[in-house]
Every structure is written in structure tokens, then in C-alpha cells.
Backbone as JSON Lines, residues from 0, in Angstrom:
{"i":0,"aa":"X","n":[-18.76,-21.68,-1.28],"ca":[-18.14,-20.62,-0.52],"c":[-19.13,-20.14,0.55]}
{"i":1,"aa":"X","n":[-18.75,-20.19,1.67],"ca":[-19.4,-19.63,3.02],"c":[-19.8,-17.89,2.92]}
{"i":2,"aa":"X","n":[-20.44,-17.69,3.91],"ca":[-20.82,-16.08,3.82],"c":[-19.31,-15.58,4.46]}
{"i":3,"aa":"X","n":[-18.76,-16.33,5.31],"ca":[-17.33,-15.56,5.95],"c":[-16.72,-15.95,4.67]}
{"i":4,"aa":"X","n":[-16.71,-16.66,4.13],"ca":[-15.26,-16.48,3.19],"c":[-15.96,-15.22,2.08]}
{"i":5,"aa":"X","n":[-17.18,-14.87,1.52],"ca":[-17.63,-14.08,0.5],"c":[-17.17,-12.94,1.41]}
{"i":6,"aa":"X","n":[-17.43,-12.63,2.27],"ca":[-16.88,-11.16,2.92],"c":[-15.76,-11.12,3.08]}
{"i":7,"aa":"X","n":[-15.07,-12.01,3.31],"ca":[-13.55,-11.73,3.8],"c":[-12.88,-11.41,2.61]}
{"i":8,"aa":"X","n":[-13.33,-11.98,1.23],"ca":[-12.83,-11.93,-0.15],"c":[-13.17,-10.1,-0.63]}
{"i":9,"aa":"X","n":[-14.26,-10.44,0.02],"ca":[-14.7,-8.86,-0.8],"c":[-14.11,-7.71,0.37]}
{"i":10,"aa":"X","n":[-13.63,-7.69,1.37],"ca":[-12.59,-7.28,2.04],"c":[-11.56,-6.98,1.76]}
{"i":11,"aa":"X","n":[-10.79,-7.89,1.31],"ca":[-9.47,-8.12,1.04],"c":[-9.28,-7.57,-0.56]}
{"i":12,"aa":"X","n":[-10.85,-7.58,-1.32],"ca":[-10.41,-6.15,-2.66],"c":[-11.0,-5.07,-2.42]}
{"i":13,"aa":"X","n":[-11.84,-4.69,-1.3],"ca":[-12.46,-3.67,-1.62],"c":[-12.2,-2.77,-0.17]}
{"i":14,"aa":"X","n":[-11.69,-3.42,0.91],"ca":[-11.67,-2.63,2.2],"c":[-12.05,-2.79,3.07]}
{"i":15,"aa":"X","n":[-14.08,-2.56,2.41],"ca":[-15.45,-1.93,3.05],"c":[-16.14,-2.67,2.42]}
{"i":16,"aa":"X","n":[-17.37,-3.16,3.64],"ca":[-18.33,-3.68,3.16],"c":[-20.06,-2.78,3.74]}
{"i":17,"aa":"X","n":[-20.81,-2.51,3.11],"ca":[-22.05,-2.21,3.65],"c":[-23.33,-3.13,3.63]}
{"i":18,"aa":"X","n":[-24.32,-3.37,4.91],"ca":[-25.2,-3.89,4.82],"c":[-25.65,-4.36,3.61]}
{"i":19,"aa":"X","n":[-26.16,-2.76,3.09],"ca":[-27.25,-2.75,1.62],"c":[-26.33,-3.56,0.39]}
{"i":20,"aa":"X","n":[-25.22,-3.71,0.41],"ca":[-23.87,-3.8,-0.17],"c":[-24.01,-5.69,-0.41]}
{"i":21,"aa":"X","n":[-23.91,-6.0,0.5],"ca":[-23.87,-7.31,1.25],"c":[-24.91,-8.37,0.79]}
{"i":22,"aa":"X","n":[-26.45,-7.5,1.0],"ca":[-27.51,-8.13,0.35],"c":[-27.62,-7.93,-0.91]}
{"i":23,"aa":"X","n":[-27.8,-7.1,-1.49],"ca":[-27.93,-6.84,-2.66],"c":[-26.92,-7.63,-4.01]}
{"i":24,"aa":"X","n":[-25.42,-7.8,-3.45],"ca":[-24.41,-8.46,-4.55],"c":[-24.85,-10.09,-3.9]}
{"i":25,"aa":"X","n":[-25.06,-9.82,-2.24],"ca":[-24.15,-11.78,-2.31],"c":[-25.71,-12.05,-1.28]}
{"i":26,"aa":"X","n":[-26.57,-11.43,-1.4],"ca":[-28.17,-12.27,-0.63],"c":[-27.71,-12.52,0.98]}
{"i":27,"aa":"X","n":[-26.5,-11.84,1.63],"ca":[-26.57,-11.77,3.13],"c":[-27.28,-10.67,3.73]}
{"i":28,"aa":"X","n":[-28.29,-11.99,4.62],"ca":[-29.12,-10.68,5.17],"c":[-28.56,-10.34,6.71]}
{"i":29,"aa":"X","n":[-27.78,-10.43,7.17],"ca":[-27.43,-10.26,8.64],"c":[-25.98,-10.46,8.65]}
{"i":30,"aa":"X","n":[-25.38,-9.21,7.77],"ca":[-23.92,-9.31,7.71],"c":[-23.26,-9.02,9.09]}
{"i":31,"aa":"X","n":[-23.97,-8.07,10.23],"ca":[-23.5,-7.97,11.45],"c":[-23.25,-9.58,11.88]}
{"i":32,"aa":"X","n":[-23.75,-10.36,11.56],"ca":[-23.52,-11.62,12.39],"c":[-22.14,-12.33,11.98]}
{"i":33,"aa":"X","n":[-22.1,-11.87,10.42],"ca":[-20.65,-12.13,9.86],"c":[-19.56,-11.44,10.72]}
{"i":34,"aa":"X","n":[-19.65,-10.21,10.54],"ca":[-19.13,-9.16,11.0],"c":[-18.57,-9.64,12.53]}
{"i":35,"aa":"X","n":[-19.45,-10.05,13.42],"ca":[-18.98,-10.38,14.93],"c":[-18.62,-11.65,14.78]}
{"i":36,"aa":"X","n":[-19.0,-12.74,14.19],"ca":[-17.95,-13.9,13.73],"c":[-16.42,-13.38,13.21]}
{"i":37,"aa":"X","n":[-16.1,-12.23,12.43],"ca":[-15.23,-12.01,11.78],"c":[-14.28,-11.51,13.56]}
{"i":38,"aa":"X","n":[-14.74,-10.69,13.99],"ca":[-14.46,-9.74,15.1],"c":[-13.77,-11.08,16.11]}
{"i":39,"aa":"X","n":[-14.65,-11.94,16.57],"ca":[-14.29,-13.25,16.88],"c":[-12.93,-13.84,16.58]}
{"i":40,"aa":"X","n":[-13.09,-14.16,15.04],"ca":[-11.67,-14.99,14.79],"c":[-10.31,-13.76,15.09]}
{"i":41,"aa":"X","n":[-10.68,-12.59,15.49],"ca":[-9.41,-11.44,14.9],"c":[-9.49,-10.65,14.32]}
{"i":42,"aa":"X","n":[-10.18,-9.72,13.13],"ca":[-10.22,-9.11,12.15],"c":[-10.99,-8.0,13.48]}
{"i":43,"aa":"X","n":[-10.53,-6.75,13.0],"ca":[-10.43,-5.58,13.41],"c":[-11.23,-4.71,12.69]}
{"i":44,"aa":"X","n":[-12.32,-4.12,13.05],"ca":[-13.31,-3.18,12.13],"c":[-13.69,-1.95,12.77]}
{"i":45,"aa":"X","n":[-13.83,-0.71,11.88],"ca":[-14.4,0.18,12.29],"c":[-15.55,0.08,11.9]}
{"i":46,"aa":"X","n":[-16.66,0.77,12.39],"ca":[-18.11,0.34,11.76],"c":[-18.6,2.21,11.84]}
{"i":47,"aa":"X","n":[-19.27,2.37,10.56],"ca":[-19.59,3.47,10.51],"c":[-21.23,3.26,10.21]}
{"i":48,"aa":"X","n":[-21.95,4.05,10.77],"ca":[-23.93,4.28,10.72],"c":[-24.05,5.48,9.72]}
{"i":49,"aa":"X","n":[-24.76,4.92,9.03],"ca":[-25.2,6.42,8.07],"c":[-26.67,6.1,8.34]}
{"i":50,"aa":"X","n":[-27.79,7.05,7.73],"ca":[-28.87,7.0,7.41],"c":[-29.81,5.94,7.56]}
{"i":51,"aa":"X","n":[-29.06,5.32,7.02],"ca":[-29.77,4.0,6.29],"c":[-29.17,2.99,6.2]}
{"i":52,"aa":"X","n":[-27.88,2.83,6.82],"ca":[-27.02,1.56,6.33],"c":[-25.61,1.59,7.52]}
{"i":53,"aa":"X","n":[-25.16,0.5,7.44],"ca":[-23.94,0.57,8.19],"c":[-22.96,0.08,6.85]}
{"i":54,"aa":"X","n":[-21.4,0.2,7.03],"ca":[-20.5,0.46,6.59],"c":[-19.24,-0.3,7.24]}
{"i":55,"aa":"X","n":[-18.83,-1.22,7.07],"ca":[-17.63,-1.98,8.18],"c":[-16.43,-1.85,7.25]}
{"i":56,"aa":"X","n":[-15.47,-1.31,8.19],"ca":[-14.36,-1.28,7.01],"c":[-13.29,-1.87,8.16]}
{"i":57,"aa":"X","n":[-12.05,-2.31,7.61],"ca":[-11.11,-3.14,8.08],"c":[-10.04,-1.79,8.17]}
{"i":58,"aa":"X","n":[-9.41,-2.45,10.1],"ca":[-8.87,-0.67,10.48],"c":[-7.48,-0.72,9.85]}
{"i":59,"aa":"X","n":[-6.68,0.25,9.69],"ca":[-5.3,0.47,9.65],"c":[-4.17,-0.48,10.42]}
{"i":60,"aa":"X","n":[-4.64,-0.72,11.02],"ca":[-3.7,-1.81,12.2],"c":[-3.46,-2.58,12.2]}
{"i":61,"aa":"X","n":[-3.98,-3.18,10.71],"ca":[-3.81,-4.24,10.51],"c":[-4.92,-5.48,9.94]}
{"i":62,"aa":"X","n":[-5.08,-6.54,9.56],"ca":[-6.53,-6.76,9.61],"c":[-6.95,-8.06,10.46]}
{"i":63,"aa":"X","n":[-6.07,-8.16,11.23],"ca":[-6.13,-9.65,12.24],"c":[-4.78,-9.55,13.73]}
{"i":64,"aa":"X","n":[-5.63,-9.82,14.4],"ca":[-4.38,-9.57,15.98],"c":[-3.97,-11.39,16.21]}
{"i":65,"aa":"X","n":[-3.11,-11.47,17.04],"ca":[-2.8,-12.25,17.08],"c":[-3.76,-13.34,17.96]}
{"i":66,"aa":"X","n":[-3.53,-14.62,18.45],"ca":[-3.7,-15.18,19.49],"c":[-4.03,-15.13,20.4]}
{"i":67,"aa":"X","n":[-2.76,-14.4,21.39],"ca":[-2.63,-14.21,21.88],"c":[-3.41,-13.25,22.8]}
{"i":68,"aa":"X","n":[-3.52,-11.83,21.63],"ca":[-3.75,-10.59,21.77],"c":[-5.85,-10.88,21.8]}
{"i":69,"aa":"X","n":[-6.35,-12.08,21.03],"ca":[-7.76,-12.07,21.0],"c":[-7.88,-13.07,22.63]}
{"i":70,"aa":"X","n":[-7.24,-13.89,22.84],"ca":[-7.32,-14.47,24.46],"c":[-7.56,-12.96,25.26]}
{"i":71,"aa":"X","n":[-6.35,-12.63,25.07],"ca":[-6.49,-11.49,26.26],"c":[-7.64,-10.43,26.6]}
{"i":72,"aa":"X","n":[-8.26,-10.1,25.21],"ca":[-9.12,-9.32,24.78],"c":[-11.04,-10.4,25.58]}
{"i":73,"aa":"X","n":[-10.56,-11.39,25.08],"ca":[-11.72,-12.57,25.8],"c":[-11.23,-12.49,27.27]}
{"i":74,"aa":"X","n":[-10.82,-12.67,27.52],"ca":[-10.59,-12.22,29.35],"c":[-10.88,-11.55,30.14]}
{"i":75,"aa":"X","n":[-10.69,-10.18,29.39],"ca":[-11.0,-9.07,29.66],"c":[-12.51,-8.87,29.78]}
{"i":76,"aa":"X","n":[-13.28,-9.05,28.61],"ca":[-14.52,-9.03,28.17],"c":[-15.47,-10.34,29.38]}
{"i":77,"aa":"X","n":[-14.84,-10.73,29.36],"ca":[-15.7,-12.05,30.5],"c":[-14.98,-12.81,31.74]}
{"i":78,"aa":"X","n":[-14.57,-11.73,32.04],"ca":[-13.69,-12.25,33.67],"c":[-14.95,-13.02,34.53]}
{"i":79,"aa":"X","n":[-14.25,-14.17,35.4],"ca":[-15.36,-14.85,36.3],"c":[-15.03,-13.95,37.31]}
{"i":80,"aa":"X","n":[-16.35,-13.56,37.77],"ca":[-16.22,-13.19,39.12],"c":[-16.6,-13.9,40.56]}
{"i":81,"aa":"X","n":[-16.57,-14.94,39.62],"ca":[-16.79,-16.3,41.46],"c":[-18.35,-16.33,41.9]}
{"i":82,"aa":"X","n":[-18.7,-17.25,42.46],"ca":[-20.36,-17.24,43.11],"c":[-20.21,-16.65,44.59]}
């Protein structure tokens, strides 16, 4: 099992995942990198900073946009602006 599939699993029972959370049960040390891979395929996160730790939880809206809706979102984010 991949580090995206261990998070996406522990997602899909628990919500929320935290850094300290992350390393400590499953030895990921750079769950942000999951996290923006996840953000990538679709999956939708709020990310909360405490103290000492971050907190990613999967928003209300759903937990994946479409196709369509992540093209458009890539477009947006990296329009060419010509030489």
C-alpha cells in the first residue's frame, strides 16, 4: 500500500489527518507532499496550523471535483502568457 492510498484510507474513516498523526501511526514524514498530490488528483482540503502541527481535513463539498472542474482550476493557476 502506497502513502496516497494509507491517507486516503485513513480519510475516508477518520476525516482528518495531522502531520504528528501521519508519522507517528504510518512513518510519513512529508504528508504535505501527499496532501498536494491528493489536492492534484481532486480531493479538496481545509488545512488548519496549530502550534505545532498541521491538521488536513477533507471539506464539506465533497471530497473530489470533477475533471473537468480540476482542468479549469489548472488553467487558471498557470495561464501562458506568451514570450
Amino acid at each position: 500500500m502506497t502513502q496516497i492510498d494509507t491517507v486516503i484510507e485513513h480519510l475516508s474513516d477518520h476525516g482528518s489527518i495531522s502531520r504528528e498523526y501521519a508519522w507517528t501511526e504510518y512513518k510519513i514524514k512529508r504528508l504535505g507532499a501527499v496532501i498536494h498530490e491528493l489536492k492534484e488528483r481532486g480531493y479538496l482540503f481545509n488545512t488548519r496550523e496549530t502550534n505545532t502541527d498541521y491538521i488536513y481535513t477533507l471539506t464539506d463539498e465533497g471530497t473530489i471535483v470533477t475533471e473537468e472542474e480540476r482542468k479549469s482550476v489548472v488553467k487558471k493557476k498557470y495561464k501562458f502568457m506568451g514570450f
